[in-house]
N, C-alpha and C positions, 0 to 999 in steps of 0.2 A: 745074166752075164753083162758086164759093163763092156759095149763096144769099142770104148778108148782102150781099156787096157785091154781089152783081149788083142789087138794091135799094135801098141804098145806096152809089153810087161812091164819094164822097167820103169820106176818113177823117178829115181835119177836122174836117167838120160833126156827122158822124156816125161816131165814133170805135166803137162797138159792145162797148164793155169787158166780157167776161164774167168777168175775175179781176182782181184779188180784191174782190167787191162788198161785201165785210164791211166795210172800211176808210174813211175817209172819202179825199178827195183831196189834202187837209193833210198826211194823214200818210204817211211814209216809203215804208211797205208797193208796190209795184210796181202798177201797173194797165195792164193790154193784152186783147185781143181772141184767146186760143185755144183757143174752141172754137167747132166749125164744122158748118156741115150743107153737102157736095160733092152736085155732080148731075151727072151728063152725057147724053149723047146724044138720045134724043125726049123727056127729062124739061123741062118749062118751069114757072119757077114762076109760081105765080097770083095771090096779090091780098098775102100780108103775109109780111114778114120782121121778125120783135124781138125784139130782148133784154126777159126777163119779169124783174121782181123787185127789189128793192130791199130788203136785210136792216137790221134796226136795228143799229146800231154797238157795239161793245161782246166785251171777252173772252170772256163768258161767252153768247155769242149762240147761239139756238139755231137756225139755219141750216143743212141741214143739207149743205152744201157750201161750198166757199170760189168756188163757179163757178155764174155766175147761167146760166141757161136760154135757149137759143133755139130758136127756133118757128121752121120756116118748112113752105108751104102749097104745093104742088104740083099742076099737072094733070098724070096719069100715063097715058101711053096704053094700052089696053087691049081686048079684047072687048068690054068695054059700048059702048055708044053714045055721038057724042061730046055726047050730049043729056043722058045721067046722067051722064058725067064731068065735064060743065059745073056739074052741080048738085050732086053730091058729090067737093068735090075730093079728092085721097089727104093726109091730117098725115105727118108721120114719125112723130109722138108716137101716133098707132094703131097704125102696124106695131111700133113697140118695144114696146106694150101686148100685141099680137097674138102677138109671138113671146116675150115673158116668159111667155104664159099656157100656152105648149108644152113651156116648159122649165123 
């Protein structure tokens, strides 16, 4: 399951552009939606799914990707109780912290 759209259905409304944010919409340059955070099976997500970011325009910009960020927030079932999972949900953006600090 895609956690952007399962948060937001509509691609209309909420188009969720994460390339290329460097550019404005005037210009040429392509804008669409891929990069993605998938979940499946007892994973549900929790309270926010977003695209983070918005870089000033310009060649010489110093962003340091041409792909804005997206967040999204998870309860993950687990051992704990679902009293501390209520209260600390799981980020993806801790586990990518977690396993950069192993390798």
């Amino acid at each position: 399951m895609d956690s952007f759209r399962e948060m937001h259905p509509n691609p209309v409304a909420v188009p969720g552009n994460t390339w290329s944010p460097i550019y404005e919409d005037d210009k040429s340059e392509p804008m669409d939606r891929i990069d993605f955070i998938y979940h499946k099976g007892m994973t549900t997500v929790a309270s926010e799914v977003m695209v983070l970011g918005k870089p000033k325009g310009g060649q010489d910009n110093e962003w340091p990707s041409d792909h804005a960020a997206v967040l999204s927030t998870f309860k993950v079932p687990s051992k704990r109780s679902r009293r501390e999972a209520a209260e600390r949900p799981f980020r993806a953006c801790e586990f990518i912290d977690q396993f950069a600090s192993y390798n």
